[in-house]
C-alpha positions as CSV (number, residue, x, y, z in Angstrom):
1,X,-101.0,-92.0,-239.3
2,X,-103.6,-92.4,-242.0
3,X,-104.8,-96.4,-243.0
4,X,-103.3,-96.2,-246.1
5,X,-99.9,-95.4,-245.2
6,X,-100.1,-98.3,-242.3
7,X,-101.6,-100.9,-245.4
8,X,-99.4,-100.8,-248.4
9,X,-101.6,-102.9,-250.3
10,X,-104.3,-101.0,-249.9
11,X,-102.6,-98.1,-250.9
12,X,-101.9,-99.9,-254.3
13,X,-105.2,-100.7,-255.0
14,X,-106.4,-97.5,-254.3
15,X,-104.0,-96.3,-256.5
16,X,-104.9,-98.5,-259.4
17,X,-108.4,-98.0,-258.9
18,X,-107.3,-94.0,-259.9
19,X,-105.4,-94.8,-262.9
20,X,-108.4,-97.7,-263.9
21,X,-110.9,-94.5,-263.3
22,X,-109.0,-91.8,-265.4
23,X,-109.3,-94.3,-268.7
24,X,-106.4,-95.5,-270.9
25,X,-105.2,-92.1,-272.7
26,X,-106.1,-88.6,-272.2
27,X,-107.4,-87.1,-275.6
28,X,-104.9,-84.1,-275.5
29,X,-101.9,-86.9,-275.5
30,X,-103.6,-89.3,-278.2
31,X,-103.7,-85.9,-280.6
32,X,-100.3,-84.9,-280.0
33,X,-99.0,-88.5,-280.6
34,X,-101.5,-88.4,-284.2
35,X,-100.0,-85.5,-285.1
36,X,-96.1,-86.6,-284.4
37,X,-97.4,-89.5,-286.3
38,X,-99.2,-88.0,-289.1
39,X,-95.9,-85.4,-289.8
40,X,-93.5,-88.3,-289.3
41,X,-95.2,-90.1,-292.2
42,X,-95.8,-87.0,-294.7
43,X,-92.0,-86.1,-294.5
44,X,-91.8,-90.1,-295.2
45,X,-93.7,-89.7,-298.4
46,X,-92.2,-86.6,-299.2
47,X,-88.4,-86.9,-298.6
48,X,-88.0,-89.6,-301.8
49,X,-89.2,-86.5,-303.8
50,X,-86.9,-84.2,-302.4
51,X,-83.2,-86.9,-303.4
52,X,-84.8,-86.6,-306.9
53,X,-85.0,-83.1,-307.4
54,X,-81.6,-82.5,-305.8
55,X,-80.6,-84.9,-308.6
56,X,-82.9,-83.5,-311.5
57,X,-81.0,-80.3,-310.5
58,X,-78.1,-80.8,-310.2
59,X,-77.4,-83.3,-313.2
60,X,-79.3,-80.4,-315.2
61,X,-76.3,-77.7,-314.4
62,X,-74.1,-80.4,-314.7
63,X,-75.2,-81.5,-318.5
64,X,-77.0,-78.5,-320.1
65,X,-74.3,-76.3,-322.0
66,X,-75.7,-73.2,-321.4
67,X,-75.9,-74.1,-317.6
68,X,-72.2,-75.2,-317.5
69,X,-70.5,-72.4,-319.0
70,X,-73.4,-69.8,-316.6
71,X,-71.8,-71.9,-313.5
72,X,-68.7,-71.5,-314.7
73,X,-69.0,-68.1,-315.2
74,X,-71.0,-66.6,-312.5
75,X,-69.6,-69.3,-309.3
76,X,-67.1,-71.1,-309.9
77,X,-66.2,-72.1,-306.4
78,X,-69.6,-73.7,-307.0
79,X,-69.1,-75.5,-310.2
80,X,-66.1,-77.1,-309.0
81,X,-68.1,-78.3,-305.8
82,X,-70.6,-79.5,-308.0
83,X,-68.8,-82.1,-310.1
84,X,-67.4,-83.1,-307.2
85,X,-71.5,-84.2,-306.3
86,X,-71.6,-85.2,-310.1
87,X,-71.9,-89.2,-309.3
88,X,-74.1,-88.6,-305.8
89,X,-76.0,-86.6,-308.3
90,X,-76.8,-89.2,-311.1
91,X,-77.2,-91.7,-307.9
92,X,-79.9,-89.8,-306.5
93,X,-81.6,-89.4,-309.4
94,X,-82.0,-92.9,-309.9
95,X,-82.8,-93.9,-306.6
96,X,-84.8,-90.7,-305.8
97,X,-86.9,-91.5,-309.2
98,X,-87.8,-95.3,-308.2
99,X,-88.3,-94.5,-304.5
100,X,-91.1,-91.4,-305.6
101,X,-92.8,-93.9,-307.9
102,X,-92.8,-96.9,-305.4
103,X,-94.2,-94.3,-302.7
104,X,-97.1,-93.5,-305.5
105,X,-97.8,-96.8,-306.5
106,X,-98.8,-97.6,-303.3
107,X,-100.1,-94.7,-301.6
């Protein structure tokens, strides 16, 4: 029976003496946590970008003649599916066009 085991207190001091000794963070966890950080706030500033181009796109096949009667032609399956998306469409491009020029004002 060692000392440490017969003195729990001492035990925990040792013990926190070890974890005072080994510093606050290793630097191979403060990097990985940085870059979970650092990818968490590009998709941030790039997702507004993305609801505005699904707009942009799809309100463009959805208005431009030459699109419409393509769509028509070529997929109409499609078509019909998007003017179903016509109004989450318009929305998007709305919101998707103030929230990409409130993300580059203040970036």
């Amino acid at each position: 029976m060692s000392f440490t085991s017969a003195n729990p207190q001492l035990h925990n001091i040792k013990l926190l003496k070890k974890v005072y000794e080994s510093g606050p963070r290793k630097p191979k966890e403060m990097k990985k946590k940085a870059r979970r950080v650092g990818m968490i706030s590009q998709i941030d500033f790039y997702f507004p970008f993305l609801v505005f181009f699904y707009g942009l796109v799809l309100t463009f096949v959805l208005e431009i003649p030459y699109l419409v009667k393509l769509a028509q032609k070529e997929m109409p399956v499609y078509h019909a599916q998007f003017e179903k998306h016509r109004h989450l469409a318009v929305i998007s491009l709305y919101v998707g066009g103030l929230w990409s020029l409130q993300n580059l004002w203040f970036s």
